[in-house]
N, C-alpha and C positions, 0 to 999 in steps of 0.2 A: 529545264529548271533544276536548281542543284538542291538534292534534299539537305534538310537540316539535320547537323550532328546528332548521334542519337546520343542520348543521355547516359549519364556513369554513372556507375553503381554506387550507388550508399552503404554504408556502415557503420555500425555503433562502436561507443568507445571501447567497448573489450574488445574488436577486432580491430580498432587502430594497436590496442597495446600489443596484439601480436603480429601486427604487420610489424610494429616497432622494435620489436622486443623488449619491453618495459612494461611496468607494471600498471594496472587502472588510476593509480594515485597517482602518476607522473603526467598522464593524459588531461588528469582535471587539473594539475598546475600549469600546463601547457597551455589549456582555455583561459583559465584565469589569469594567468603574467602574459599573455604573449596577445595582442593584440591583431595579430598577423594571421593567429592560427584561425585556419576556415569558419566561417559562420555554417549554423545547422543547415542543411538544407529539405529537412524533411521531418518525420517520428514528432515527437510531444515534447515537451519540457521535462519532461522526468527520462524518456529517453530519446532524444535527438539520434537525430542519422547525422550523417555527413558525404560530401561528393569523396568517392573515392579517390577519383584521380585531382583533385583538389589536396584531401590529405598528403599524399604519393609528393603532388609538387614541393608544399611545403617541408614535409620530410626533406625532400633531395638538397634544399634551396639550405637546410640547418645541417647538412651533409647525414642526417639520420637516414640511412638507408635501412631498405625490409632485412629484418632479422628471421624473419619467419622461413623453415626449412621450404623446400621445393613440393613436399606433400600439403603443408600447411597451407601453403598458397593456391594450389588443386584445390583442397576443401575450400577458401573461400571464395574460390572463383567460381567453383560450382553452387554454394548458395546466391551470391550474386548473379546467377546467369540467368537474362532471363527468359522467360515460358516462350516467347514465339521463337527462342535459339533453333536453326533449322536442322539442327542433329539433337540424336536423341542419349542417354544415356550410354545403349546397346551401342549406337555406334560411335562412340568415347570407346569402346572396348574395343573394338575392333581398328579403332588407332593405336591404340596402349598395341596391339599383337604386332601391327602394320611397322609402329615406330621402334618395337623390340631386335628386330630384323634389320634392323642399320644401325651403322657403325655410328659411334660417338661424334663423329666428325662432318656426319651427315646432319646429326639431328643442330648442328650447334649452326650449319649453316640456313638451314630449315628457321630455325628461331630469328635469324637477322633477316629473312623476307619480308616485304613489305605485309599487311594484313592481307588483301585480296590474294595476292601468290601462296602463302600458308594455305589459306581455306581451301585455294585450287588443290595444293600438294594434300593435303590434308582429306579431301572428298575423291581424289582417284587413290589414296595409300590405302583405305577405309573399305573402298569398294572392291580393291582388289583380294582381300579377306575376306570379306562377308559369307561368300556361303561356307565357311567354316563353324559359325556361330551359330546357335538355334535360334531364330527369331529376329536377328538383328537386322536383317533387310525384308520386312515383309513385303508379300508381292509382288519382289522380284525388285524392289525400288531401289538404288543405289544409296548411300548418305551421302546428304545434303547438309553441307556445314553453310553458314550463312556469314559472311563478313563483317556485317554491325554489330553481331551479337554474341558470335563466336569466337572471334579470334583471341581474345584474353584467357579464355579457358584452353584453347589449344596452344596456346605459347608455356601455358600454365602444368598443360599435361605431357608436352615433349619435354620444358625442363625438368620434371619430374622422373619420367622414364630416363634420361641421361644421367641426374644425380644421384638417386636415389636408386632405379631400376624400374624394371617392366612389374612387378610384383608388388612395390611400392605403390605404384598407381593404380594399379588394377583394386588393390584392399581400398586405396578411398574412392575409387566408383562404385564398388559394390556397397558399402557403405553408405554412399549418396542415396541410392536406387531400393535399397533395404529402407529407407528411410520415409523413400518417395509411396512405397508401396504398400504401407501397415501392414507386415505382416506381422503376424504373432509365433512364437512357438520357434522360429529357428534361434537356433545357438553355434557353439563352435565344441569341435569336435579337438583336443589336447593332439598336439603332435608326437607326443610321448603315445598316446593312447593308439593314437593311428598307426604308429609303427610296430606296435606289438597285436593289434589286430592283422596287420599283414605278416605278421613274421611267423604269423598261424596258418598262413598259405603259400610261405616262401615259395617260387619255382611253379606256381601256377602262371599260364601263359596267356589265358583269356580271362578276363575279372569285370564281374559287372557290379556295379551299385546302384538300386533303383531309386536310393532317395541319396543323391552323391552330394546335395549343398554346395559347398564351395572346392566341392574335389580332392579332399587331405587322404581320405582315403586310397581314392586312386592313385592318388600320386606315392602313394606310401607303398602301394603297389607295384606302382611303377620299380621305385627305386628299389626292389625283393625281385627285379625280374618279368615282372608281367609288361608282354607286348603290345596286345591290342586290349582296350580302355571301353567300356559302355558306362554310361552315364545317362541316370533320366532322375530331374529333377521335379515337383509341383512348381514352383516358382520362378519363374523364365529369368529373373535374375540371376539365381543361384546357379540353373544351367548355362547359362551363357558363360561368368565369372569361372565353372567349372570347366568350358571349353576354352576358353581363353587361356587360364593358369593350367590345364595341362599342356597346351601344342607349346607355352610358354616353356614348360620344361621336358616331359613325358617325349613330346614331339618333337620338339630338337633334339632327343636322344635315338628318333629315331621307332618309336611307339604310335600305333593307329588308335587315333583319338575319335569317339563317335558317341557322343552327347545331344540328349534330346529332351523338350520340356515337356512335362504332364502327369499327372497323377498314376503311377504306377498300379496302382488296385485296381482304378477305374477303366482305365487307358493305357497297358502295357503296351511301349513303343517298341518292346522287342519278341514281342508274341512266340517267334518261332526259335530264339535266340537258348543255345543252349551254353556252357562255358564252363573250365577248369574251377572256377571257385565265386563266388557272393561275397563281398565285405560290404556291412550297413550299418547303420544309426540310424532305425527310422523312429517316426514321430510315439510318441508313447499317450496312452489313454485318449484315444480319439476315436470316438463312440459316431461321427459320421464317415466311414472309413468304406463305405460301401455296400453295409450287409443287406439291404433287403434289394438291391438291385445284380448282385455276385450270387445269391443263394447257388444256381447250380453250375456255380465256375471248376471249371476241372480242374485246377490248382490243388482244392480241399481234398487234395487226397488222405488225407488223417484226421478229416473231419470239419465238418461246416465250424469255422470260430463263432465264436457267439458275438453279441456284437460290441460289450465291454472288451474284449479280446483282441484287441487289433494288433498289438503285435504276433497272434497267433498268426494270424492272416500273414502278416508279413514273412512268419520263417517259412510256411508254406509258398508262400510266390517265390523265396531264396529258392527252395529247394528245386520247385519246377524248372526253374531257369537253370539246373546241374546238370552236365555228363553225368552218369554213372560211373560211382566211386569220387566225385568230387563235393569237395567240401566246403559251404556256406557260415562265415562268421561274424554273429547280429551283438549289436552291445542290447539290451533288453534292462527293464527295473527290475528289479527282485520280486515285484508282487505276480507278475509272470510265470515263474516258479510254483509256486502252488494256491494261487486266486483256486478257489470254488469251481467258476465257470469254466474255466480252461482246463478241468480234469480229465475229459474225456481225450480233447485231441492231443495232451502232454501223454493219456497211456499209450496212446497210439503211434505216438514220436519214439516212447520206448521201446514198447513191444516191436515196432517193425526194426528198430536198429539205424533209423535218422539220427536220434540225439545222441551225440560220444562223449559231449564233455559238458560240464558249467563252473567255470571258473567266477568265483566273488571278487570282485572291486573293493579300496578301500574308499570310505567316502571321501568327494573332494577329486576324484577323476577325470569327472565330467557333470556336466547340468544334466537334472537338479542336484546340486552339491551335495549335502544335507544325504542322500543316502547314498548306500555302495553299490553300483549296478555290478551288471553280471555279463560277462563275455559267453556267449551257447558256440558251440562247436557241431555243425551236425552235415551229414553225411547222406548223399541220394544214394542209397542199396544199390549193389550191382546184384543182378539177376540172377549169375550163377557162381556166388558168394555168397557164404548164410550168412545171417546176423550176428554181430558180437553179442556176447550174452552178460559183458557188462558196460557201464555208464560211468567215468571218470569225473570225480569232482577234486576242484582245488581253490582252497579257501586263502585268498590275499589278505581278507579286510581282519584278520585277528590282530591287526597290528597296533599296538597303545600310541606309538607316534599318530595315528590316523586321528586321533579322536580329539575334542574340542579341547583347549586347556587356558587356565587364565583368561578367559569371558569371551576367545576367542574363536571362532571355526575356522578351522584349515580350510581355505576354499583355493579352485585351481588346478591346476597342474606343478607349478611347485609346490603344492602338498600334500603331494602322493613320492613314497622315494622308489619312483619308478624303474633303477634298475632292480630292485629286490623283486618286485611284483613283476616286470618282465623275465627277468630268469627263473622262477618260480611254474610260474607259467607256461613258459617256452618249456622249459627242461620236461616238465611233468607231461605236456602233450606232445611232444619228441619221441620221450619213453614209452609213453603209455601205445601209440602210434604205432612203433615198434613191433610190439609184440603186447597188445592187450591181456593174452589171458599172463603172462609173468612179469605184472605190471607191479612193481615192489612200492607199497604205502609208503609216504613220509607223513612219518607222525605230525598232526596239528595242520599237516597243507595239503596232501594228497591222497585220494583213495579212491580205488576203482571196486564198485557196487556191483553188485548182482541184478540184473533188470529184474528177478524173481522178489530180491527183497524193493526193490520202489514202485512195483505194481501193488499197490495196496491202495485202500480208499480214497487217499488224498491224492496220493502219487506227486508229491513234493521232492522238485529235486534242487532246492534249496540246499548248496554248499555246507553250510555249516552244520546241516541239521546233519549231515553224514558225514563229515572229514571231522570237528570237535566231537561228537558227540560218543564216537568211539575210543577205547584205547587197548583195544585190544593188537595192534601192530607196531606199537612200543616198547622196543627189545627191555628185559628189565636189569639187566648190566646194563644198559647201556644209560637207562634211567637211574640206576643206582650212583655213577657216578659221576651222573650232572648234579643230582643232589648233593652227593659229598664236596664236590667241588663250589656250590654254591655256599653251603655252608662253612666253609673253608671262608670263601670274599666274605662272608658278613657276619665270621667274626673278627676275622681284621677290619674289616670297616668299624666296628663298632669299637676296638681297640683304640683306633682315630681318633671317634668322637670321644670316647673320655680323655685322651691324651689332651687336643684341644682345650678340651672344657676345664679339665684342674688348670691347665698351664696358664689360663690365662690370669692376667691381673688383675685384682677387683676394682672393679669400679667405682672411683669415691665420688661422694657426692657434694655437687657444687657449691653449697651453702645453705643459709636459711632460706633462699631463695632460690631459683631459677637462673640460669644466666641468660642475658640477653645479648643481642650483638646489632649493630646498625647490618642493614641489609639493602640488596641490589636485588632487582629484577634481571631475571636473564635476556630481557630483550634491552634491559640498559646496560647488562655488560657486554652485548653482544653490538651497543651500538658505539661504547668505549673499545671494543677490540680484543674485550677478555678473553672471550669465547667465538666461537661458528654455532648457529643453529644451522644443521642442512635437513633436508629430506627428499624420501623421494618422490620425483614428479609422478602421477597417477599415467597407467597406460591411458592411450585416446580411446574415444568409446567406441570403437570400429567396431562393432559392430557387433551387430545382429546378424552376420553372417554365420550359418549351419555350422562348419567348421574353420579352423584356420585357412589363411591363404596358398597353405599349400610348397610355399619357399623352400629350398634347402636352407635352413639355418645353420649358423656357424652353431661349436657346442657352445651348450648356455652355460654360463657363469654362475657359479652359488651365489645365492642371496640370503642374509641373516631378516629372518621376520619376528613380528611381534609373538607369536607361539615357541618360535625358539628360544627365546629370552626367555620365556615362562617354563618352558618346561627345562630349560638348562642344557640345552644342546648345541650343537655347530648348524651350519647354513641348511637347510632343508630347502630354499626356496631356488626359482630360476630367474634372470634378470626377463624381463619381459618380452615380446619380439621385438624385434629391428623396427619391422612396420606399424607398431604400436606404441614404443614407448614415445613420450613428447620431448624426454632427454635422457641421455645416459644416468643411470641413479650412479650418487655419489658413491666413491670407496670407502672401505672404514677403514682407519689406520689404528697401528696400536696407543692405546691412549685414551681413545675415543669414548665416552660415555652414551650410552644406549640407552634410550626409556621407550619400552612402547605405548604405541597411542592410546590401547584401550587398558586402562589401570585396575578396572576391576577383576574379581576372577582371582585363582590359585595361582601361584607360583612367582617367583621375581618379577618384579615392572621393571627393572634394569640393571646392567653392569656393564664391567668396563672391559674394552677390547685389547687383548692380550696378540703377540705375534700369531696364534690360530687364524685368527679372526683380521688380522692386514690384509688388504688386497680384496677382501669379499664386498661386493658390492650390495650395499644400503635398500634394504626391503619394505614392503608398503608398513604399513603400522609402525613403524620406530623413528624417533625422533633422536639424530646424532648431533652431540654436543663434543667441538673439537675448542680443548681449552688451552690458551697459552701456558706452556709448559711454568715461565718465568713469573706468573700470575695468578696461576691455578693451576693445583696441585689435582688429577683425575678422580683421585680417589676420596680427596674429602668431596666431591663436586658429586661426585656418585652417592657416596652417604647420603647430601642433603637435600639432593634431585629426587632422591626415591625415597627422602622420608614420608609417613602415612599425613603427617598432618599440612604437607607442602603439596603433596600430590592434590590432596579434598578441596584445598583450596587454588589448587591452577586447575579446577576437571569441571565441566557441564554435562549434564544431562540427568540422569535419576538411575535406571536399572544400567545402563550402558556409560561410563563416566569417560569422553574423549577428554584428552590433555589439552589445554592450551600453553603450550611452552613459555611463551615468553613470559609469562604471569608467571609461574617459578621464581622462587627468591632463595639467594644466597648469601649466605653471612661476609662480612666483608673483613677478614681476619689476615695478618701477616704470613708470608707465605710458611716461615718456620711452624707455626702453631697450627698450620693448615696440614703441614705433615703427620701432626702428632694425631689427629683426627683422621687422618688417613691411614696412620696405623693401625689405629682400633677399628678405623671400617673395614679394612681390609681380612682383619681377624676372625673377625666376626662373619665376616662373607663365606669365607672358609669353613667355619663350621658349621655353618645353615649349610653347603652345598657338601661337604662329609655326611651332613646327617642326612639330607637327602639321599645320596645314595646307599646309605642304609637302609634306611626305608624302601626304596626299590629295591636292592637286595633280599628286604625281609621277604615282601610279597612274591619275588620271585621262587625262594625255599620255599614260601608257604604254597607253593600253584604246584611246583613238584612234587614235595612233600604229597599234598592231597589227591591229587593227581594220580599217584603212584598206589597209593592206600586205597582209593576209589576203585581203581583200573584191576588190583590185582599183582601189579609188578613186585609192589612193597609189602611188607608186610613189617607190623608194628616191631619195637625194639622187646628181648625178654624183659621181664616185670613193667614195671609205670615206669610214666616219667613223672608220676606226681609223688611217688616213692620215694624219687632221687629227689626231687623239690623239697620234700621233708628233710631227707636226710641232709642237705647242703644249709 
């Protein structure tokens, strides 16, 4: 008796528009004029499903075929699959690994199999990987893909692996599986951040990480040199995804990859495992972390952590797991440093000569944004080597670009300017590495302590509280003539600004009245052809995975964000990953008028992009306005885009005011008299951003200046200066 067809997946209208690629307004004309287009087959009146392969025909039938990338169609093939599918997440990965290992020309013939031959290719590719993966064959059970129910998602996951790569697929299962699982608490670990955690272990040969996530570490690792890889995850997805994405790359290069799931505190899967160096991100302020069933675990060799303490716990398990003389590198939060509770075992990381270094983050590194975490550097004693008798601190996060500007927070990885804070970093624990005791200060970033002077009550080894707080290793020539010379730029700057300001022409005024002008909205000259509104598409929400997927990435492209507007600089930001963004963000040409999204806050809401600024590609927060040159002139369009009472009225919200663009109005004037306003805006732009750097300049002499007066270097000028003030 021949079974009945099994049933096709349903979908709502947002995911026709992006089977389609069009937008949700074009789907409900499609229902409404087209009589043709499928009846609902399921969901409510408010939201209808529809037969998938129903939509698919009609598409084909109007020649609309799927617009949607080859990931995009994995993600909805994976929400549409359903629950009695006879493979399981885990082993979708262990295809993604299976189907990595053949050639393009394999998988394309693979894809034209009828469904039952696929599922067969498909359950012996899958099986013959498995015991590389922790957990993906339990029992010893091979995967079973199932033919009704599978084969859409596996058609879906080798054209994925073919178009896009084995990396691309592997980020939307984990993602899937992160989603399926509620977990809480994992994030992603910046590939920036990853590579300068490892480049603190460069030429270590064995590396473990007990809490690896999605493996950036390792693999950051990998790419510094190191051979064979330990990995132990809490969450079986994370470790699988970790084993998968390393043999994916680590292993093709020829690296022993050995990854395993379970709670390292609780359940160290490497007990007797010792190794060249530790790199970690473990979980922070997690008060069930083990303490009252570890009390006499032989790990606490510098003391029982209390049990607010759990990152103590954790540099301690780093350490355990060291040869002697090798070096563990934890990212940690700053309250780490000197919390109360964690006095005792931090004197004791001192005193014995474990802890070498603590380097400060600027905030915006890594989750949680919002503060600077800290990179610890520490060190398992070798037996017949004393202890260093100092402790190296270097401070990143003094940096003013770090900090929130114009209503908005740098959040990310492009909002950190990570090669400063890598070579800062690198260089100072290079040096200091070297030859500890003739370790030379840099003033404001580096300084190696006395363990005499941070054994004190608190025993705080908080970066700043030691590297700012002194200035006594501030040559004072050498400070004298950063002063002079600062002094020097601002008083030419301020020669500018009065230059400027007489030169210009006064401004007469309009009449008895106001002038008025007929006006356009920007969404109706944009639907006349005046203008482009573009922006950029948001990355996907991939997730909830611990760290990045781990990819070699091409280098990233600068990207101009809403902070940079504000604070008047070049591109600070990075274009997003490959495997995340949902479309390449638009480029900015010159010309181009910039407003960012959030308007309130210090500093410019927009300006116009100058030859610097061509070629950098379009940042989250800013709205680009590309205007016909023969139509609109850039720069009246900038004056009256970013005047205060235009912005109030295109903005919603209350404390936080988002732009809606197209509600923007602009005057609708001849293009000649559109010039004459573009030269006064242009004029005036000029000397607001003269005086700003004045202003920076001032505060700069004033931080010197004080500085130096403070510290000792300087000392005041003979008589006053209130003297000379009289006298002048």
């Amino acid at each position: 008796m021949s079974q009945p067809p099994a049933p096709s997946a349903q979908v709502t209208a947002a995911e026709i528009s992006r089977i389609a690629g069009v937008t949700r307004a074009t789907v409900s004309n499609w229902r409404r004029r087209h009589g043709s287009f499928p009846s609902p087959s399921g969901g409510t009146d408010s939201s209808p499903l529809y037969d998938l392969e129903e939509v698919r025909a009609w598409l084909a039938s109007r020649g609309q075929h799927t617009a949607a990338t080859p990931s995009a169609e994995l993600r909805t093939t994976l929400r549409l699959r359903e629950p009695a599918g006879g493979g399981g997440t885990s082993d979708l990965l262990l295809l993604v690994l299976a189907a990595a290992r053949r050639p393009a020309d394999d998988l394309t013939a693979l894809l034209a199999l009828p469904d039952a031959e696929l599922v067969q290719q498909a359950n012996d590719a899958a099986g013959g990987v498995a015991d590389v993966v922790p957990g993906a064959a339990a029992g010893g059970e091979p995967p079973r893909f199932a033919a009704a129910s599978d084969a859409a998602t596996l058609r879906a996951l080798v054209h994925c692996v073919r178009d896009e790569g084995a990396q691309a697929a592997l980020g939307v299962l984990a993602e899937r599986e992160l989603e399926d699982s509620a977990a809480t608490g994992a994030y992603r670990t910046p590939a920036p951040l990853a590579d300068l955690l490892a480049r603190l272990v460069a030429g270590a040969a064995r590396v473990l990480d007990p809490a690896c996530g999605s493996g950036t570490l390792l693999e950051a690792a990998a790419a510094r040199g190191a051979r064979e890889l330990f990995g132990q995850d809490s969450l079986p997805v994370q470790a699988r995804r970790t084993a998968v994405g390393l043999l994916l790359t680590a292993g093709e290069a020829g690296a022993d990859v050995t990854v395993r799931t379970g709670d390292s505190l609780r359940a160290d899967a490497f007990p007797e495992l010792t190794v060249d160096a530790v790199l970690c991100n473990p979980p922070y302020g997690d008060r069930d972390w083990g303490h009252d069933e570890l009390a006499y675990d032989p790990r606490w060799a510098y003391g029982f952590p209390p049990r607010a303490e759990s990152e103590l716990a954790w540099v301690q398990h780093a350490l355990a797991h060291l040869e002697p003389g090798g070096h563990a590198v934890l990212l940690l939060p700053p309250a780490t440093a000197s919390r109360a509770s964690g006095r005792r075992v931090r004197a004791e990381l001192v005193r014995g000569g474990a802890l070498r270094a603590v380097a400060a983050l600027p905030p915006g590194a890594a989750i949680p944004l919002h503060i600077g975490l800290q990179v610890w550097i520490l060190q398992r004693p070798e037996p017949t080597r004393p202890a260093d008798m100092t402790v190296l601190f270097v401070d990143t996060a003094a940096d003013p670009a770090s900090s929130a500007v114009g209503g908005e927070t740098r959040s990310g990885s492009g909002a950190v300017d990570w090669p400063r804070v890598t070579e800062q970093i690198v260089s100072a624990w290079t040096a200091y590495a070297a030859d500890p005791d003739d370790f030379e200060a840099q003033a404001g970033v580096a300084r190696a302590v006395s363990v005499v002077d941070l054994l004190d009550e608190v025993v705080d080894v908080t970066p700043a509280r030691h590297v700012r707080a002194s200035q006594a290793d501030v040559d004072p020539q050498q400070l004298a003539g950063e002063t002079a010379k600062a002094r020097e730029e601002l008083a030419a700057a301020a020669r500018t600004v009065a230059e400027l300001a007489s030169g210009a022409t006064p401004w007469d005024a309009a009449g008895a009245a106001a002038r008025e002008w007929r006006t356009a909205t920007v969404s109706d000259l944009a639907r006349g052809g005046a203008l482009k509104v573009l922006r950029a598409v948001p990355a996907s929400p991939s997730g909830s995975g611990k760290e990045t997927e781990g990819t070699e990435s091409p280098v990233p492209r600068p990207t101009l964000t809403g902070p940079d507007i504000a604070r008047g600089t070049g591109p600070t930001g990075q274009a997003p990953d490959a495997q995340q963004a949902v479309e390449q963000p638009p480029e900015i040409a010159a010309g181009d008028v910039l407003v960012r999204n959030l308007v309130a806050g210090s500093g410019p809401v927009a300006r116009v992009a100058g030859e610097a600024e061509a070629g950098v590609l379009l940042g989250a927060g800013v709205h680009l306005f590309r205007p016909d040159p023969a139509r609109l002139d850039p720069w009246f369009l900038f004056g009256f885009l970013s005047a205060e009472a235009n912005l109030a009225g295109a903005s919603t919200g209350s404390s936080a005011l988002h732009l809606s663009p197209g509600r923007l109005r602009v005057p609708l004037l001849p293009l000649a008299e559109q010039r004459r306003y573009a030269t006064a805006f242009r004029h005036i732009e000029e000397l607001r951003e003269q005086a700003r750097r004045t202003q920076d300049l001032a505060e700069e002499t004033a931080r010197l200046v004080r500085g130096g007066l403070t510290g000792g270097q300087l000392v005041p000028p003979p008589g006053t200066l209130e003297g000379k003030r009289k006298r002048s």
